[in-house]
N, C-alpha and C positions, 0 to 999 in steps of 0.2 A: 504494500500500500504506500503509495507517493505520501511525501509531507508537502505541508505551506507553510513557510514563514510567517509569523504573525508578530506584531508586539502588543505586550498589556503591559499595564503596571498592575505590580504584587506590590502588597504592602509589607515591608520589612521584616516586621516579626514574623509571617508567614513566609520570607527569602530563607530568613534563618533557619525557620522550623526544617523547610527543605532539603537544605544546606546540611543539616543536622544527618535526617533521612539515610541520607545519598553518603555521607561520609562513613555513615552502619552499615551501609549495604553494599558498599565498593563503587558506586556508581557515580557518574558526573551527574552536576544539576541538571543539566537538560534532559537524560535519558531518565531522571527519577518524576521529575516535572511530567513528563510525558506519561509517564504510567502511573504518576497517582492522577491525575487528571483522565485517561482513558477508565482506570477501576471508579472514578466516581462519575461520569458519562454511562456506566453498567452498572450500577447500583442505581442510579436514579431510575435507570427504563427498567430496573427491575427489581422491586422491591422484596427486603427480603431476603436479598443475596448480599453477602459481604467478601472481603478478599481479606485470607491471612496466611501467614508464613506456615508452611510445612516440612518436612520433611523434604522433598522434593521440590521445594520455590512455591512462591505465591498462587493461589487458587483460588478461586469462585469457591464459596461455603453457603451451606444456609443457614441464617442467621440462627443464633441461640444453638448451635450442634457441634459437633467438631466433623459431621458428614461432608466432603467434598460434590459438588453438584455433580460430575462424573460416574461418583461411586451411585446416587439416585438412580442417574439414567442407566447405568449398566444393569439395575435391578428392574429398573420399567420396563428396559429393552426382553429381559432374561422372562417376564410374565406375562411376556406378547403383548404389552402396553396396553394392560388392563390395570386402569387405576384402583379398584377396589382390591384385587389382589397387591398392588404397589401400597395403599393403605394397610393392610395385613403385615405386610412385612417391616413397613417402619410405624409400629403401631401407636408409638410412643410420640411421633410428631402430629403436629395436624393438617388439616387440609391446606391452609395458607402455607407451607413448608415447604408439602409435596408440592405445591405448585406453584412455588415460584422457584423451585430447580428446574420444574417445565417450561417456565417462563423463560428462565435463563437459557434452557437446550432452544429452544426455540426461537432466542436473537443470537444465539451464538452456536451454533451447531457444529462448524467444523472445530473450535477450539472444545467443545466436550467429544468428538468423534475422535480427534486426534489422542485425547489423554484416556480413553477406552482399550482405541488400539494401541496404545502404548503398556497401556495396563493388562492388554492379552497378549502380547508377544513375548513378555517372561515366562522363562521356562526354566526346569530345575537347574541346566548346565549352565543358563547364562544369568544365576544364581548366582553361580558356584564362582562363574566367572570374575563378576562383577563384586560378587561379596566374599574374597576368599574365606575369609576370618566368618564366617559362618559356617563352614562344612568341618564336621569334628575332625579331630587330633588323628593320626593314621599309626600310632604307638598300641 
């Protein structure tokens, strides 16, 4: 996706807070700028969903869970995108949960299709591979 140069004025305290950001996360201002202004352009169209730090870098969450929107759709996907059974299974959330991961698979569908397939193409070897220090001792 192309960029456009823009200017605004940020008001200071909010340069700093930035500034702040970007210095925790390894990142220059401008590329942290960018991405907290892209997560809250997808939070506002999609209430409900929040971004936090994981294991694996920043993600779409729904709000109040530690669920990654991802992990919902691979379960809606796995019950033939029957909501009432997708309800059964996270029984514990409510309907505004379930569906604003819907919401979110539905403005953003290749970034939840891409972190699915990426979530099926591990397999034990490139476990083993990738995590050697988890495959027991050979003593």
């Amino acid at each position: 996706m192309g960029s456009t140069q823009k200017s605004m004025r940020i008001p200071e305290k909010m340069i700093k807070e930035i500034q702040a950001i970007a210095r925790e996360s390894g990142k220059d201002f401008s590329a942290m700028t960018k991405e907290l202004l892209e997560e809250a352009v997808k939070m506002h169209s999609c209430p409900g969903i929040v971004f936090s730090e994981g294991v694996s870098g920043k993600k779409a969450r729904v709000a109040g869970t530690g669920l990654e929107v991802w992990e919902v759709i691979a379960n809606y996907k796995s019950v033939a995108e029957n909501f009432e059974r997708l309800k059964a299974t996270y029984h514990w959330l409510n309907e505004l949960q379930l569906r604003a991961a819907l919401g979110y698979y539905r403005a953003y569908p290749d970034e939840i299709e891409t972190l699915i397939s990426r979530n099926e193409s591990w397999t034990a070897d490139s476990i083993r591979k990738r995590f050697p220090f988890l495959a027991g001792s050979s003593s």
